[in-house]
C-alpha positions in Angstrom: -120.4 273.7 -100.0 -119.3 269.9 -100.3 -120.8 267.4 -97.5 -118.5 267.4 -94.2 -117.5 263.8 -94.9 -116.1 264.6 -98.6 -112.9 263.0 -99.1 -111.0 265.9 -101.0 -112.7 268.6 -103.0 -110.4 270.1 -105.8 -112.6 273.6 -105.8 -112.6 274.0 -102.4 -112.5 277.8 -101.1 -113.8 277.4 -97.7 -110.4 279.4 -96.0 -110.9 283.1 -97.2 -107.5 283.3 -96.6 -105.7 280.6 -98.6 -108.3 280.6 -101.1 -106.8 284.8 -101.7 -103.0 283.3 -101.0 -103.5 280.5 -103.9 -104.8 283.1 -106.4 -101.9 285.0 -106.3 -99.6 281.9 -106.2 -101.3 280.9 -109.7 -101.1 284.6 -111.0 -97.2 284.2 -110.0 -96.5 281.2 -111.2 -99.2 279.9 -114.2 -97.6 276.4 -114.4 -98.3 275.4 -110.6 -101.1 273.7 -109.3 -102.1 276.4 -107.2 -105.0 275.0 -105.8 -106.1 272.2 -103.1 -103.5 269.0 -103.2 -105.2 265.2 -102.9 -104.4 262.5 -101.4 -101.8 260.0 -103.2 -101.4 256.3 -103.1 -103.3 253.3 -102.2 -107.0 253.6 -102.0 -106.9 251.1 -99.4 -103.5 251.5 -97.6 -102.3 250.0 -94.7 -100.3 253.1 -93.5 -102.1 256.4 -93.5 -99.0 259.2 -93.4 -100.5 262.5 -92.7 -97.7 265.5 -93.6 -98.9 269.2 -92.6 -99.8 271.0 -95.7 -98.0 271.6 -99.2 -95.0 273.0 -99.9 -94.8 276.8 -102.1 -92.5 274.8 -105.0 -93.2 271.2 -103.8 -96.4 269.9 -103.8 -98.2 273.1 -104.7 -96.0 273.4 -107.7 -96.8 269.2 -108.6 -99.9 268.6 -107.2 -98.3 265.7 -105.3 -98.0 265.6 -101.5 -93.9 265.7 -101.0 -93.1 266.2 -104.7 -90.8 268.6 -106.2 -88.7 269.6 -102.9 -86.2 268.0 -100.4 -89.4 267.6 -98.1 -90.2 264.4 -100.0 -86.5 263.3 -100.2 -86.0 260.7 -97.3 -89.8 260.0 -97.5 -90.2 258.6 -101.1 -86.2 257.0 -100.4 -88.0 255.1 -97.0 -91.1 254.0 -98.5 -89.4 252.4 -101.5 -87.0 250.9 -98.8 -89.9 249.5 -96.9 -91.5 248.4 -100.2 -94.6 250.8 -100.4 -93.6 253.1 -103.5 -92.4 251.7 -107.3 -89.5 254.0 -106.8 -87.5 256.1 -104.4 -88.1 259.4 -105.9 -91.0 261.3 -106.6 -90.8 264.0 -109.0 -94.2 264.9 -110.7 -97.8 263.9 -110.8 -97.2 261.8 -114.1 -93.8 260.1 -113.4 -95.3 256.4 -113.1 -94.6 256.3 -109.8 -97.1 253.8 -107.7 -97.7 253.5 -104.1 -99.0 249.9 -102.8 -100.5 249.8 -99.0 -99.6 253.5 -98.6 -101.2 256.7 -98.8 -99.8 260.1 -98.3 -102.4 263.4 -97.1 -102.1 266.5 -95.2 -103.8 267.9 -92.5 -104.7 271.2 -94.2 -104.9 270.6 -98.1 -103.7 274.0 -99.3 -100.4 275.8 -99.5 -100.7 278.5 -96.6 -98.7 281.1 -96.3 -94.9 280.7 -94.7 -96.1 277.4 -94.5 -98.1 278.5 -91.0 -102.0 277.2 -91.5 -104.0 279.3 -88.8 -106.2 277.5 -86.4 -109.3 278.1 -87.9 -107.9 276.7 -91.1 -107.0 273.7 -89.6 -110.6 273.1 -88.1 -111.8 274.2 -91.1 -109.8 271.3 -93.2 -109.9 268.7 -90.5 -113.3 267.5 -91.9 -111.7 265.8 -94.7 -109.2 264.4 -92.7 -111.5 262.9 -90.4 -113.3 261.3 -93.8 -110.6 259.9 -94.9 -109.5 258.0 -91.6 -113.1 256.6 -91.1 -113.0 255.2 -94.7 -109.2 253.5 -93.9 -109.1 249.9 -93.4 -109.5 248.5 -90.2 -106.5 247.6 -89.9 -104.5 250.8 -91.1 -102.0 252.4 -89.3 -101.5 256.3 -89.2 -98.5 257.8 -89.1 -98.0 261.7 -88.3 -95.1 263.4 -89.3 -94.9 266.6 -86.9 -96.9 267.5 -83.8 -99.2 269.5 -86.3 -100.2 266.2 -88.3 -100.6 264.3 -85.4 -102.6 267.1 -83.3 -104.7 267.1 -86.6 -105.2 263.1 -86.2 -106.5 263.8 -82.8 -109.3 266.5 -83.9 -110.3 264.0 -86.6 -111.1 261.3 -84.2 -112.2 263.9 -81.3 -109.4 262.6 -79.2 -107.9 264.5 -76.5 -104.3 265.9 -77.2 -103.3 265.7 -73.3 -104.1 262.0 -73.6 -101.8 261.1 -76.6 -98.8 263.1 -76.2 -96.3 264.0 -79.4 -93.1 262.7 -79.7 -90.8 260.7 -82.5 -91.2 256.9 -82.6 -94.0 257.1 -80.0 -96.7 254.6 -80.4 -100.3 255.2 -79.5 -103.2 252.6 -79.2 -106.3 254.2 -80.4 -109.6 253.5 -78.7 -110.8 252.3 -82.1 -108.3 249.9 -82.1 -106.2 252.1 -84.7 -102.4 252.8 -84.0 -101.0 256.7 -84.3 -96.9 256.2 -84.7 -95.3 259.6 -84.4 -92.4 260.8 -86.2 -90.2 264.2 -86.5 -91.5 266.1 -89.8 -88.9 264.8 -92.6 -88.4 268.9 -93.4 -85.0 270.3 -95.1 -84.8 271.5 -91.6 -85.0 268.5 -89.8 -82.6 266.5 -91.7 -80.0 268.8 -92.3 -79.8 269.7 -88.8 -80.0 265.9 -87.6 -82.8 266.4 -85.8 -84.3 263.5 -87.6 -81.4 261.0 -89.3 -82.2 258.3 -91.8 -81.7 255.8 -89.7 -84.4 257.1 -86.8 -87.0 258.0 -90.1 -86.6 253.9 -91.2 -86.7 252.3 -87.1 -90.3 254.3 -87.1 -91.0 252.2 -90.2 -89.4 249.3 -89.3 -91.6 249.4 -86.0 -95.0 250.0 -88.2 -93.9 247.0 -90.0 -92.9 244.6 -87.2 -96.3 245.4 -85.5 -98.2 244.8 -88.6 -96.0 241.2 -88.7 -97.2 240.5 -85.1 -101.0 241.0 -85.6 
């Protein structure tokens, strides 16, 4: 077993469970990545955007977070908007595309089944999710998309959940001096039904942005 403050591990098989659910994914389907899917973008971002785990033919078919399925759709068209991403679409892991002072993760790394991780699967993931925030910038900014994601956030910085409450466009000061921004999850759900519009996905950014302009 990998050290607790590993980044991302590509073998990892610590959730019985996905680990069984992946196997048969790659049996399926030969040509998908099948397996645990790594962080994208800026090694150094700014922005930190934590999603809730890959998609069946999205990113566990790419390898990407967001790639391959109308989950990434209005995420990829905002970040080129707001000048993070070479392009506003992302397709597959070798397209060229390039994030700059943006990095896209997930709080549980592996496709679970019907898109549900289970607690102990969560727990059991949020150790690399807590890596990854300690080694952010000290200025960074994290953004959650969903209540999972941001609930997630919490557990990696041993935060209580009654203290920071969910809910889109909120902003939360962070005792270390971070910032949480919440937003709804940018799901074929979510948009279709207008849950979440375009224009309320870009005032979330447009607020990360205007804070970062007024530090």
């Amino acid at each position: 077993m990998k050290s607790e403050t590993t980044l991302f591990d590509l073998d990892c098989r610590r959730c019985p469970r996905l680990s069984a659910f992946l196997d048969e994914v790659k049996i399926q389907n030969p040509d998908y990545h099948a397996r645990p899917v790594p962080p994208f973008g800026d090694s150094q971002p700014h922005l930190l955007i934590v999603g809730l785990a890959p998609g069946m033919h999205g990113a566990n078919r790419t390898g990407r977070p967001f790639t391959g399925d109308y989950a990434g759709v209005l995420l990829y068209e905002t970040l080129h908007k707001f000048g993070y991403a070479s392009a506003p679409t992302s397709v597959s892991r070798d397209d060229g595309l390039v994030l700059t002072g943006c990095r896209i993760t997930n709080a549980v790394k592996c496709l679970p089944p019907e898109n549900k991780p289970e607690g102990s699967e969560m727990t059991q993931c949020n150790g690399y999710l807590a890596a990854e925030i300690a080694g952010l910038p000290p200025d960074a900014a994290i953004l959650a998309l969903g209540n999972v994601a941001h609930a997630a956030v919490l557990k990696a910085l041993r935060l209580k959940a009654a203290g920071y409450r969910f809910g889109h466009d909120v902003r939360h000061a962070l005792p270390n001096g971070r910032v949480l921004y919440d937003s709804y999850h940018c799901s074929r759900y979510n948009t279709q039904t207008r849950r979440l519009t375009e224009a309320m996905f870009h005032a979330v950014f447009a607020r990360i942005q205007q804070d970062r302009k007024g530090d």
